[in-house]
N, C-alpha and C positions, 0 to 999 in steps of 0.2 A: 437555481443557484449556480454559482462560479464553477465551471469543471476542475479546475486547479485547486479551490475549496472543499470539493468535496471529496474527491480524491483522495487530499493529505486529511482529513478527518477520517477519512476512513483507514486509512493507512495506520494511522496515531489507534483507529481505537481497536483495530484488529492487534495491532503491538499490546496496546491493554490486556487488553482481554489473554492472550497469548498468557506474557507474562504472568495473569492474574491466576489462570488456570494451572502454569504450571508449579507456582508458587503454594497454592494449595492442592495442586498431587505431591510434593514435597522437595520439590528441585529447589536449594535451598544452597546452593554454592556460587561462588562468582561465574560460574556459567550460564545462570538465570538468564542473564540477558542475551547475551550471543546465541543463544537454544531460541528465547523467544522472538529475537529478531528473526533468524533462517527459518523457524514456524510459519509466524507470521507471513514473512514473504511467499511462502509457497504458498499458505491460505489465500493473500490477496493475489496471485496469481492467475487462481483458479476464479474466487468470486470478485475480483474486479474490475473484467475486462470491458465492461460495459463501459465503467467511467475512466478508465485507460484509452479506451477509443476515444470517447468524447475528448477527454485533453490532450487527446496528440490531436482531435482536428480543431480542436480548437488555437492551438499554439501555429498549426500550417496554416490556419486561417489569418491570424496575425501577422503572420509574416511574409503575407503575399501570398500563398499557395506554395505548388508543388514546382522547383524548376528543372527543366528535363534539359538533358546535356545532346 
């Protein structure tokens, strides 16, 4: 699959999930989301550097490689 695909799929559904969990621990104010965005990002941080690597080589690969000065 697309590394740019899967990526934001996983991105989207660690924000889910985030959100979902904190929603039903009771965070229940207009902070819900700005809490489970900054969650989430440190969750996918940690578990997804595997498809972070794949899409930054995939992006330098698209774009000719790496150019050294």
């Amino acid at each position: 699959m697309h590394p740019v695909l899967v990526y934001t799929l996983s991105r989207i559904g660690l924000f889910a999930a985030a959100l979902a969990v904190l929603y039903l621990v009771g965070l229940r104010t207009y902070l819900l989301l700005a809490v489970a965005f900054l969650v989430s990002g440190v969750i996918s941080y940690v578990l997804l550097s595997k498809q972070r690597d794949a899409l930054s080589e995939r992006i330098t690969r698209k774009r000719g490689g790496v150019e050294e000065n």
